[in-house]
FINU-384358 format. One record per residue (C-alpha): residue in one letter; residue number from 0; x negated, y negated, z. Coordinates in steps of 0.5 Angstrom, whole numbers, plus 500, padded with zeros to 3 digits. Example, Ala and Ser with C-alpha at 12.3 -4.5 7.8 and 13.67 -1.06 7.14 Angstrom:
<recs>
REC_type_seq_c1_c2_c3
REC_a_0_475_509_516 $
REC_s_1_473_502_514 $
</recs>
This chain:
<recs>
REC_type_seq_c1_c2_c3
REC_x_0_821_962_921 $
REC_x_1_819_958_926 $
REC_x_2_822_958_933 $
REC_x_3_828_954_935 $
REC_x_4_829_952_928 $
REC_x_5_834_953_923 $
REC_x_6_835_949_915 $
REC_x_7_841_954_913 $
REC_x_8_847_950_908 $
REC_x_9_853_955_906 $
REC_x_10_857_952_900 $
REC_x_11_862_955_896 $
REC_x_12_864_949_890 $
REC_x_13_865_948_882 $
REC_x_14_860_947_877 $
REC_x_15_860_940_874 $
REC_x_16_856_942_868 $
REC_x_17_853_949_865 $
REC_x_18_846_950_868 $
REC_x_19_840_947_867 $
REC_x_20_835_952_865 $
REC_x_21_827_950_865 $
REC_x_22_821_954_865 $
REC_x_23_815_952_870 $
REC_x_24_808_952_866 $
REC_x_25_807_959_870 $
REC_x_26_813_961_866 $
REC_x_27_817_962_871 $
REC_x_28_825_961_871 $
REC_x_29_829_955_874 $
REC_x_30_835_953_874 $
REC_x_31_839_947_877 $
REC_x_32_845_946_878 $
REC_x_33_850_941_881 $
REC_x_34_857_943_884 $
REC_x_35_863_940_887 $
REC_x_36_866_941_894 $
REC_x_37_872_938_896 $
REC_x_38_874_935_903 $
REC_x_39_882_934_904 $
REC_x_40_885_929_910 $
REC_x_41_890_926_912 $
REC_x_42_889_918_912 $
REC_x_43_893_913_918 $
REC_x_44_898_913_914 $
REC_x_45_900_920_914 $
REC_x_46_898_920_905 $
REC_x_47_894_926_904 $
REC_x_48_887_924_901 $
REC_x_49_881_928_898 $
REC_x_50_873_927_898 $
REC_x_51_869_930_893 $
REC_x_52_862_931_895 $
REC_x_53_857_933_889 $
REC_x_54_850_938_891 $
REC_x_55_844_939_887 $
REC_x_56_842_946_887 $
REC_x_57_835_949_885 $
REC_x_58_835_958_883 $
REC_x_59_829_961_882 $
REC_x_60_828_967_879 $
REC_x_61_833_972_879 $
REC_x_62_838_967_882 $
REC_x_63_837_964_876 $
REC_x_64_838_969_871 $
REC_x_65_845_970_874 $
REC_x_66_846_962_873 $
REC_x_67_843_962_866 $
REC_x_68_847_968_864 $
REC_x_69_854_968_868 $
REC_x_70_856_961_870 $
REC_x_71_858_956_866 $
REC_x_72_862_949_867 $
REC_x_73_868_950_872 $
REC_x_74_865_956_875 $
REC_x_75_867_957_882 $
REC_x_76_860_959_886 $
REC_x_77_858_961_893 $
REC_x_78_850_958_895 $
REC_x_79_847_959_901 $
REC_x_80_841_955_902 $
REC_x_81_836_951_905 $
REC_x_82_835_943_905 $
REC_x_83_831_940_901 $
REC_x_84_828_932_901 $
REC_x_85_823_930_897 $
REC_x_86_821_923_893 $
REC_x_87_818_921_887 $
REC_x_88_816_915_882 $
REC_x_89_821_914_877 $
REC_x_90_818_911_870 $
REC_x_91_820_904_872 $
REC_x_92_815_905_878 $
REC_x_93_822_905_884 $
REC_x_94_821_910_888 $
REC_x_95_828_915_889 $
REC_x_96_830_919_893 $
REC_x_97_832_926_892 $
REC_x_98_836_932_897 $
REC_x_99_837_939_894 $
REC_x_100_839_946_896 $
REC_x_101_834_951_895 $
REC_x_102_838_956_893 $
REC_x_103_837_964_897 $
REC_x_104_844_967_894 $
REC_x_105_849_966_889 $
REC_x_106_854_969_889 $
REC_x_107_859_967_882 $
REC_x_108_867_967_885 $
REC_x_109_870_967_877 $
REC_x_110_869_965_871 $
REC_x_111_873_959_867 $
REC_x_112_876_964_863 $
REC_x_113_879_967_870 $
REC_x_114_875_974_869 $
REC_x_115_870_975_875 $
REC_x_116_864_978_873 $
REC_x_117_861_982_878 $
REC_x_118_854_979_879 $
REC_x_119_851_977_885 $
REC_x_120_845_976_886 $
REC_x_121_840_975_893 $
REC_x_122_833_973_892 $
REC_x_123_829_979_894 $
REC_x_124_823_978_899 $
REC_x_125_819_980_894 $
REC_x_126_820_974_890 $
REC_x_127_818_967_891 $
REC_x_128_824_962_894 $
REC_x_129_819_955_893 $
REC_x_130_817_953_887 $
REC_x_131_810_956_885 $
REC_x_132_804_952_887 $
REC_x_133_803_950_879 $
REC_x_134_810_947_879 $
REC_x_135_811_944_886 $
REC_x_136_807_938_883 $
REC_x_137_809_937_878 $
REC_x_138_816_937_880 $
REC_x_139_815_931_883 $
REC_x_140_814_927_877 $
REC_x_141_821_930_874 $
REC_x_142_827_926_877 $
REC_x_143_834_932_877 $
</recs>
């Protein structure tokens, strides 16, 4: 950690959609995952309105294990993180621009069938929380 830094993000929203899970060339597991939070507020003329602000998310490892095995649409999820920005080249040659959450613990809050499954899951020090080397390139190509 260098000093006088910090890139920590803390979420607590609702999937979008079921995980999406790929595999590096090295054969490690991915998952993305985009989930909703909610901004309430009371506008000028005293009614109520509500935002709603969307984030990608990127699990390795067992983090995405636990995505790929629990969570599903509607899932109610806790992330913590670090922000990410990249950039890539789309097949039409426009560059677009990219901000995700490298996920370093989820923790799912319940499931669409109002069970909750008691998983969470926090990256080990003994696993990597980048993508690996064989990947990180490659991942810029790839637009999610």
């Amino acid at each position: 950690m260098s000093k006088g830094t910090v890139n920590k993000v803390i979420l607590v929203g609702r999937l979008g959609a079921d995980p999406e899970i790929r595999y590096a060339p090295s054969g490690a597991q991915v998952a993305n995952i985009r989930i909703a939070t909610n901004y309430v507020y009371k506008d000028k003329t005293g009614q109520m309105q509500e935002e709603t602000d969307w984030h990608r998310i990127v699990a390795w490892g067992r983090l995405s294990d636990v995505l790929k095995e629990y969570a599903r649409k509607g899932s109610r999820v806790y992330v913590e993180g670090r922000l990410r920005y990249r950039e890539y080249e789309d097949a039409n040659g426009q560059r677009r621009f990219v901000t995700e959450i490298i996920a370093t613990n989820v923790q799912l809050l319940d499931s669409p069938g109002g069970a909750r499954p008691d998983v969470a899951a926090a990256a080990p020090d003994t696993e990597p929380l980048e993508p690996p080397e064989d990947i990180a390139s490659e991942d810029e190509e790839i637009p999610f």
